[in-house]
C-alpha positions in Angstrom: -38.2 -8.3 -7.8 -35.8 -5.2 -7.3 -32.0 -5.8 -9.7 -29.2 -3.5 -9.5 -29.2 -0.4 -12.4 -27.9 2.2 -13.8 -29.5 5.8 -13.3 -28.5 8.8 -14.0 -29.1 12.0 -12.3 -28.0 15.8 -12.6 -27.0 18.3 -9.2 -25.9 21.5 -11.2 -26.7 22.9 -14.3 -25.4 21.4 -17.6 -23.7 17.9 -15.8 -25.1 14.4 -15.9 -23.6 11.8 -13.5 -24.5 8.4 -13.6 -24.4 5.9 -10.3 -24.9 2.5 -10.4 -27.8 1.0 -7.6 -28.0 -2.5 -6.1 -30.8 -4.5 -6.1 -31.5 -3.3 -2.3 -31.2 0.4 -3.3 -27.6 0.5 -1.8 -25.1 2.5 -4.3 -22.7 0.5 -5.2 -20.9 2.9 -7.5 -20.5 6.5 -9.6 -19.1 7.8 -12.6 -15.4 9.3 -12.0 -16.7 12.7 -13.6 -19.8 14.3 -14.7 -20.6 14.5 -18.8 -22.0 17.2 -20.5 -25.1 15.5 -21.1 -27.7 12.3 -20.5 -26.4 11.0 -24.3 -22.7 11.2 -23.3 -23.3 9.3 -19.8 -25.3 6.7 -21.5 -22.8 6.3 -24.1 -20.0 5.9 -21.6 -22.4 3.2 -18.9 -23.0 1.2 -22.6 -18.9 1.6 -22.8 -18.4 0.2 -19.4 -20.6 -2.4 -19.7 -19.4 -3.8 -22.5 -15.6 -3.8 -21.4 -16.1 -4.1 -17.2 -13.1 -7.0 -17.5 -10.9 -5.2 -18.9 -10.4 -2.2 -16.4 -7.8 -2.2 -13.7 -8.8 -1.3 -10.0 -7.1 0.7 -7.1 -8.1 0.3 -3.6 -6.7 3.6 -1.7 -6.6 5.2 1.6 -8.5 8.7 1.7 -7.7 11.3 3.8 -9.7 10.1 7.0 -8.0 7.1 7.0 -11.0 5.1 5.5 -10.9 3.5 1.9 -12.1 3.9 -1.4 -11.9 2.1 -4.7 -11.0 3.3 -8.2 -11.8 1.5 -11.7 -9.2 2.6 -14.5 -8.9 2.3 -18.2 -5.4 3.3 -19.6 -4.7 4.8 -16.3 -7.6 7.5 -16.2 -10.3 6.6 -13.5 -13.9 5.7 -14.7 -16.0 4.8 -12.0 -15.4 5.3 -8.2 -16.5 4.3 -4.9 -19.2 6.4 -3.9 -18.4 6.7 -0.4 -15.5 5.7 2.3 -14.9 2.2 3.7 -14.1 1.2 7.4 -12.4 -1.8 5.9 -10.3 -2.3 3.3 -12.2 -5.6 3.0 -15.3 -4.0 2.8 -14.4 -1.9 -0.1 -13.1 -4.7 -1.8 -16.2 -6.4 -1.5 -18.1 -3.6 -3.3 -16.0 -3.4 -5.7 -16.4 -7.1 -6.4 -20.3 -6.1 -6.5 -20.2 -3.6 -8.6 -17.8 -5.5 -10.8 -20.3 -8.6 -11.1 -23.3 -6.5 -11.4 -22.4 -3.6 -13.9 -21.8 -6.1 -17.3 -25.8 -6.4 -16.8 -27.4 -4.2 -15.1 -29.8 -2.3 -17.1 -29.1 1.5 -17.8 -32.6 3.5 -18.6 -32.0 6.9 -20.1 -34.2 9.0 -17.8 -32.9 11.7 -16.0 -33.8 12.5 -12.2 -32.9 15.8 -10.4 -31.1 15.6 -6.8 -31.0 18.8 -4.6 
């Protein structure tokens, strides 16, 4: 049986992102900004695991009037929607996935390469 996880990935040289997958291969969520390294991004989904409570969330119009959501320690975001909403109430409801899902989903430290 499929459950939601971490993985982390790289696009361009020296970057590793992380994104966080449901259980039905949807993405759910993505790091706010790319680390130096698969060590630092597994350090900082270990980080948000442990503390996923005490972050505060935005839930903002984009540009093409569609919505996106925001997690934020000490006003700095930390993970991010990874795509545009419809409905604000859709968003929401993501967010509310990825919120109940990320304290423990499992994060394996292998790196995959997207074109």
């Amino acid at each position: 049986m499929a459950i939601a996880r971490f993985q982390f990935f790289t696009r361009r040289p020296a970057t590793v992102e992380w994104r966080l997958i449901s259980a039905n291969n949807w993405e759910l969520g993505r790091c706010a900004a790319p680390g130096p390294s698969l060590e630092v991004c597994v350090a900082a989904v270990l980080d948000l695991r442990a503390t996923i409570d005490g972050f505060a969330e935005e839930v903002l119009p984009d540009r093409r009037g569609g919505w996106r959501w925001r997690l934020l320690r000490d006003g700095e975001a930390v993970a991010v929607s990874s795509r545009s909403f419809h409905r604000r109430l859709e968003c929401e409801s993501t967010l509310g996935q990825f919120r109940k899902v990320a304290g423990s989903a499992p994060a394996e430290p292998r790196l995959r390469t997207f074109r």
